[in-house]
C-alpha positions in Angstrom: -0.2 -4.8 12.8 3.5 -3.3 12.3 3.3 0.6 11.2 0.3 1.0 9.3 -0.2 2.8 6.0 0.1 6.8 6.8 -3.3 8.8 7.0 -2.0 11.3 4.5 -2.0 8.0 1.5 -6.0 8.1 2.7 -8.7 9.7 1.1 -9.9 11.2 4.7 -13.4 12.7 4.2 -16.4 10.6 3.3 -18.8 13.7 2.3 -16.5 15.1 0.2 -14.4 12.4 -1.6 -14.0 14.1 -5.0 -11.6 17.1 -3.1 -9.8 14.2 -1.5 -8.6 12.1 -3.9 -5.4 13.7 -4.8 -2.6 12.5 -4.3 -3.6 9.4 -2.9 -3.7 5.1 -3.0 -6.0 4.3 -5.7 -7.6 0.3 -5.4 -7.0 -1.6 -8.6 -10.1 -3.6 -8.5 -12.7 -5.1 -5.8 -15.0 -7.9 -5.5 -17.6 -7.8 -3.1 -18.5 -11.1 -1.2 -20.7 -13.1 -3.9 -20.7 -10.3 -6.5 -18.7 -9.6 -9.2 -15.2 -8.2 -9.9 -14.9 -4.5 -10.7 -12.3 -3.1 -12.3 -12.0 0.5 -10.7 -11.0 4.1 -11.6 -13.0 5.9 -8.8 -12.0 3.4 -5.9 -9.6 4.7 -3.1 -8.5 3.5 0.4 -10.1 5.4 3.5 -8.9 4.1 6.7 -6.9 0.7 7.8 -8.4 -1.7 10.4 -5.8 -4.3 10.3 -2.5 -5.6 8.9 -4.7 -6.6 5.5 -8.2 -4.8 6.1 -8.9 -1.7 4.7 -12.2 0.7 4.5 -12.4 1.6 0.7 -14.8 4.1 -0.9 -16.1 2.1 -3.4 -17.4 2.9 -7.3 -21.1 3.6 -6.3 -20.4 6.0 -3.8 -20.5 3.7 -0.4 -17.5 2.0 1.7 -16.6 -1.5 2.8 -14.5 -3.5 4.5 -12.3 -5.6 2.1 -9.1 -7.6 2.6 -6.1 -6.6 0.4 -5.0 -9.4 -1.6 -1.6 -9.6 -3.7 -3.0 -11.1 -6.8 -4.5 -9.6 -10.9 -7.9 -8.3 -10.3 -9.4 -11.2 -12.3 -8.2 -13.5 -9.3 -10.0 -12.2 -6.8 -12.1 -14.4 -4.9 -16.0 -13.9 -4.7 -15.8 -15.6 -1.4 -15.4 -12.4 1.1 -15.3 -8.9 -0.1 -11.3 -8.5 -1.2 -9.6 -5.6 -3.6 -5.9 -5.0 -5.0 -3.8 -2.2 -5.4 -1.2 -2.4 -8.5 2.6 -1.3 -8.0 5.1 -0.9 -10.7 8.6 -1.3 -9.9 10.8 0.8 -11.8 11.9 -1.8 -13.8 8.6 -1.7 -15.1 7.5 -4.9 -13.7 4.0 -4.9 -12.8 3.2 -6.4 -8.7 0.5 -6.3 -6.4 0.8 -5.0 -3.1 0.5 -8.0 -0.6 0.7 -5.9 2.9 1.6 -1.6 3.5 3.8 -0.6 5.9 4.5 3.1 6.5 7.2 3.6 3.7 7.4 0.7 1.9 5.4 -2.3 0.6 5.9 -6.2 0.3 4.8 -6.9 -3.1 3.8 -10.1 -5.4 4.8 -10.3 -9.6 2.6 -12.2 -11.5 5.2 -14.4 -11.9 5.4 -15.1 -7.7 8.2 -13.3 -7.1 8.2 -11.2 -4.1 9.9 -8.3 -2.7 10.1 -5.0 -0.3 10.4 -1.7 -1.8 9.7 1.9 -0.9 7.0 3.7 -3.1 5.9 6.5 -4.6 2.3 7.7 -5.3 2.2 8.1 -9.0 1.4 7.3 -12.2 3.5 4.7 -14.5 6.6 6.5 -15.7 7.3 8.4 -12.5 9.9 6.2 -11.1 12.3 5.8 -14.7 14.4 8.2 -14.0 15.0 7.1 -10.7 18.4 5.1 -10.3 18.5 1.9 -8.3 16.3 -0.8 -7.7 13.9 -0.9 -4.4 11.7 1.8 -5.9 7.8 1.5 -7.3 4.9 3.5 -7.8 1.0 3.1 -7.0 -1.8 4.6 -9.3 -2.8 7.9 -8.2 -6.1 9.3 -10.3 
């Protein structure tokens, strides 16, 4: 599984979610096995399972198992439950996370190309002022 995604980027408690979202990896969008895609603002990760399977606190208040997937919300496949988490590099280009590792992510552009950077937990406009290339952000709410 490599070095998984550290607990302190997890939303930790279940019974009181709202107190524990700070500071922490916000899920783009889901799509639930046979259902349809939601775009989310209340969605967060909870615990890792695998390399690509996270436990995610979803918009109606429960938690599933869903495979994180490098691709726009809209291409999410209603074939198993799968979600995506946005990244914006501080070039401003916009990626999807394809795998977490403890500091860093492998990411996907739109446009297929694909890269390793370190990241920050954010919102847009965070990493600007930040020199270099290697950096990104992920949505915070």
């Amino acid at each position: 599984m490599g070095r998984p995604l550290k607990k302190t980027k997890m939303a930790q408690s279940i019974v009181d979610v709202a107190a524990d979202l700070v500071g922490k990896v916000a899920v783009t969008g889901y799509r639930p096995s046979g259902g349809s895609l939601v775009s989310s603002t209340t969605s967060y990760i909870i615990s890792q399972r695998g390399s690509k399977l996270f436990k995610i606190w979803l918009e109606d208040s429960t938690t599933g198992v869903y495979e994180l997937k490098a691709v726009a919300p809209a291409s999410l496949a209603n074939t198993s439950n799968q979600f995506c988490v946005q990244i914006i590099l501080n070039d401003s280009t916009v990626a999807y996370v394809e795998k977490f590792y403890n500091n860093t992510v492998h990411y996907v552009t739109a446009a297929g190309a694909t890269g390793t950077v370190t990241y920050t937990l954010g919102v847009e406009g965070d990493d600007e002022a930040k020199a270099g290339a290697g950096i990104g952000s992920i949505n915070v709410r």
